[in-house]
C-alpha positions in Angstrom: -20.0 20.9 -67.0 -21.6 24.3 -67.9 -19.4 24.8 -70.8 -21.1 21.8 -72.1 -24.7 22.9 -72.6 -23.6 26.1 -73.9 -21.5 24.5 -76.6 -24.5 22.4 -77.4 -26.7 25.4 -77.4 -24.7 27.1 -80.4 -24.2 24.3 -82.1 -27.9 24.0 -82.4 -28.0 27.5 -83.1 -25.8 26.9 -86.2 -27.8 24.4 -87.4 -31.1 26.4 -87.0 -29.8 29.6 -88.7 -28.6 27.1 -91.3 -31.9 25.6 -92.0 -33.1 29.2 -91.9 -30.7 30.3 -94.4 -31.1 28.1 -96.7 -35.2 28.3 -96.5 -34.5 31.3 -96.9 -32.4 30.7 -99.8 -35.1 28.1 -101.6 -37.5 30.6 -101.2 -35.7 33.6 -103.2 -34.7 31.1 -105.7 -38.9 30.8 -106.2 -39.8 34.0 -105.4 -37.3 34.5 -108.5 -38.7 32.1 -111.1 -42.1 33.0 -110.3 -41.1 36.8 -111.5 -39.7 35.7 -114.4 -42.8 33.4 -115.1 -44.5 36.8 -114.4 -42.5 38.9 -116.8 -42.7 36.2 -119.8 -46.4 36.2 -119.3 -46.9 39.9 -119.2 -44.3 40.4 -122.6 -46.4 37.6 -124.1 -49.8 39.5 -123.1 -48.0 42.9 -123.9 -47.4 40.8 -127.7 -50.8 40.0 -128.0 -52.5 43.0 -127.2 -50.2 44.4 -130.0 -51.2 41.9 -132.8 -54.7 42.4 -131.7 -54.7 46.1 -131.9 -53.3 45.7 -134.7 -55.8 43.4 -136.5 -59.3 45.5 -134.7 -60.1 48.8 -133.4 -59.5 49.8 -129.6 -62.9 48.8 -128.7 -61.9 45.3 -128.7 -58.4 45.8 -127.6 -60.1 47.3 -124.6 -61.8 44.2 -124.1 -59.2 41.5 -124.6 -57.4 43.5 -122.0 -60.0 43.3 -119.5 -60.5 39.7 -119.6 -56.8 39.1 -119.5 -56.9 41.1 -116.4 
């Protein structure tokens, strides 16, 4: 009988460090996607600033950076 409990114990154990793995798991896999959402936007803002420069003086670069910020 007390081999029992303790097998069903582990078992349970499993299937909690399971879950937790693959919450885990689901979570990196965002965490991921949301840093390459990050690193798009900043090459797209790091483009922009560029052409803008480019097209006006740094007065106005200045400011298209700070309200992108």
């Amino acid at each position: 009988a007390p081999t029992r409990p303790a097998h069903l114990l582990s078992s349970s154990a499993h299937s909690l460090l399971y879950i937790s793995l693959s919450l885990t798991h689901t979570r990196f896999k965002l965490v991921v996607a949301s840093l390459n959402t990050f690193w798009s936007n900043l090459i797209l803002v790091f483009c922009s600033t560029v052409i803008v420069s480019s097209y006006s003086n740094s007065c106005e670069l200045v400011t298209v950076i700070g309200v992108i910020c």
